[in-house]
N, C-alpha and C positions, 0 to 999 in steps of 0.2 A: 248345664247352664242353658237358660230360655228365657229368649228375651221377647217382651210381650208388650202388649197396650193399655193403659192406664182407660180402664173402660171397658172390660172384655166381658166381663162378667155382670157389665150392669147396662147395657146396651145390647138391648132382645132383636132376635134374629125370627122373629115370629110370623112371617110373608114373604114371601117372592119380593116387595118393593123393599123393606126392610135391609133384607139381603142383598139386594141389587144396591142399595144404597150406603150403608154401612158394613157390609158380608166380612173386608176387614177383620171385624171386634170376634166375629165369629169364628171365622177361624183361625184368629189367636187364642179362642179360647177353645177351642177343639185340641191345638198342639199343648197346650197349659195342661189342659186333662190328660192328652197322652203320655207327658212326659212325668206328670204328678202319679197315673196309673201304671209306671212299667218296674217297680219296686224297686228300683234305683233309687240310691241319692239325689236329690236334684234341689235346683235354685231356680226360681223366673224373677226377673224383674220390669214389671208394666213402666211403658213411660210414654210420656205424650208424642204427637207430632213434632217431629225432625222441625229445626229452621230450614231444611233445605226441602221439605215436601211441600211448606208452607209458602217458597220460593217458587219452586216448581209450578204451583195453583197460582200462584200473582201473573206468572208468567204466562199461564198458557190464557187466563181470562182475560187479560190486556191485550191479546190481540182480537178481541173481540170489541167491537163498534157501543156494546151495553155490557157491564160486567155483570150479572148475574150475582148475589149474595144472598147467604141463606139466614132467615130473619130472627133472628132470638139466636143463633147460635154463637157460643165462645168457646176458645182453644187455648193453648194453654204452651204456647211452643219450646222446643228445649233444644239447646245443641248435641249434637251426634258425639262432638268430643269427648262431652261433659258424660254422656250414658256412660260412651267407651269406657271412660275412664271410671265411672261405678260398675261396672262389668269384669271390666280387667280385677278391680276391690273385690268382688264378690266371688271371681275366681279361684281365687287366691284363698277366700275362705273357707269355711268347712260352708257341707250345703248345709242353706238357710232354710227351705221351704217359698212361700213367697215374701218375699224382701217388699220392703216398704219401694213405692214408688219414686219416680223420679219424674220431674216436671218442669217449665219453665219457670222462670222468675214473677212471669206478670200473665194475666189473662185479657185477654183481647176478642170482640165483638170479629165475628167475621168479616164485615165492613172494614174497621179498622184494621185487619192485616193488607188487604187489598189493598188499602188508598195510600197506606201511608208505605206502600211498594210503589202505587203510582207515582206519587210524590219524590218516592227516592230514585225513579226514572225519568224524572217529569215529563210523563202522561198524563191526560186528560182522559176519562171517563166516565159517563154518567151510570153510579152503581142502579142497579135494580132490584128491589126486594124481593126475594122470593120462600114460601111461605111451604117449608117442604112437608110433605105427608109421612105420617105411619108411624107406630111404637119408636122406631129405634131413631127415625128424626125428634121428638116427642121427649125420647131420653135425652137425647145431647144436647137441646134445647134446656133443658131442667140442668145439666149440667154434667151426667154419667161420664161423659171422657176427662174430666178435670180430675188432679190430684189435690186429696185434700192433707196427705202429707206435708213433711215438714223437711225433705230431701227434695231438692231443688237446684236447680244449675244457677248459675251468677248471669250467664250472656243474654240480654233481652233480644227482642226482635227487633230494636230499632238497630243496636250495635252491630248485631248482624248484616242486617241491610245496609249500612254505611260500610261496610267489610264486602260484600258481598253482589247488593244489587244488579252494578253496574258488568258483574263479570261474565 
């Protein structure tokens, strides 16, 4: 069992800035290959960003005087339960190979995860656009870490954030 990121395979690792930037996608997709190459049985299942990584990122740029946001980019965020609990499913199964993804309910503009944490804190910040370089910005801009499956968690990001925010 291997569990992976919805984008590993389609978000290139092709520069030092790349890497520096999204290195992530790569090396889950390094451990994808290893565990796909070691003649075992096996399962991975890609899934988007955590609601609690996308917490973690509100949290750590609100304390900053200008939030910084990357411009064209959207996420896709899922709860960790919701994985668990297709993980623990796919365990249980025979191995699948790669399992259809898992992803959140709704997609959301960078911006909007940000503000509407600021909102659920009420913080004030003035976001800042920022326009990031190189292939693997380029991809996630176009869309590479989204799922375009039909396996999806129920909890959005706002119910999260009412659950969660303030803790």
């Amino acid at each position: 069992m291997n569990i992976s990121v919805v984008g590993a395979d389609r978000v290139p690792q092709d520069s030092g800035l790349d890497r520096a930037m999204f290195g992530y996608f790569g090396s889950k997709l390094d451990a994808e290959q290893a565990v796909a190459g070691s003649g075992l049985p096996w399962t991975t299942l890609r899934a988007t960003q955590f609601h609690e990584l996308w917490l973690t990122v509100a949290r750590a740029l609100a304390k900053l005087p200008v939030v910084p946001v990357a411009t064209g980019t959207r996420f896709q965020p899922v709860d960790a339960g919701e994985v668990a609990e297709r993980l623990a499913e796919l365990a249980l199964g025979s191995p699948a190979g790669l399992a259809a993804d898992i992803a959140g309910p709704r997609v959301y503009p960078m911006a909007d995860l940000v503000r509407s944490y600021l909102r659920a804190v009420g913080k004030r910040r003035p976001l800042l656009p920022v326009r990031l370089p190189g292939k693997a910005a380029a991809a996630v801009r176009a869309g590479a870490n989204l799922s375009n499956e039909r396996v999806t968690g129920a909890l959005t990001w706002e119910a999260f954030l009412a659950a969660r925010a303030g803790a």
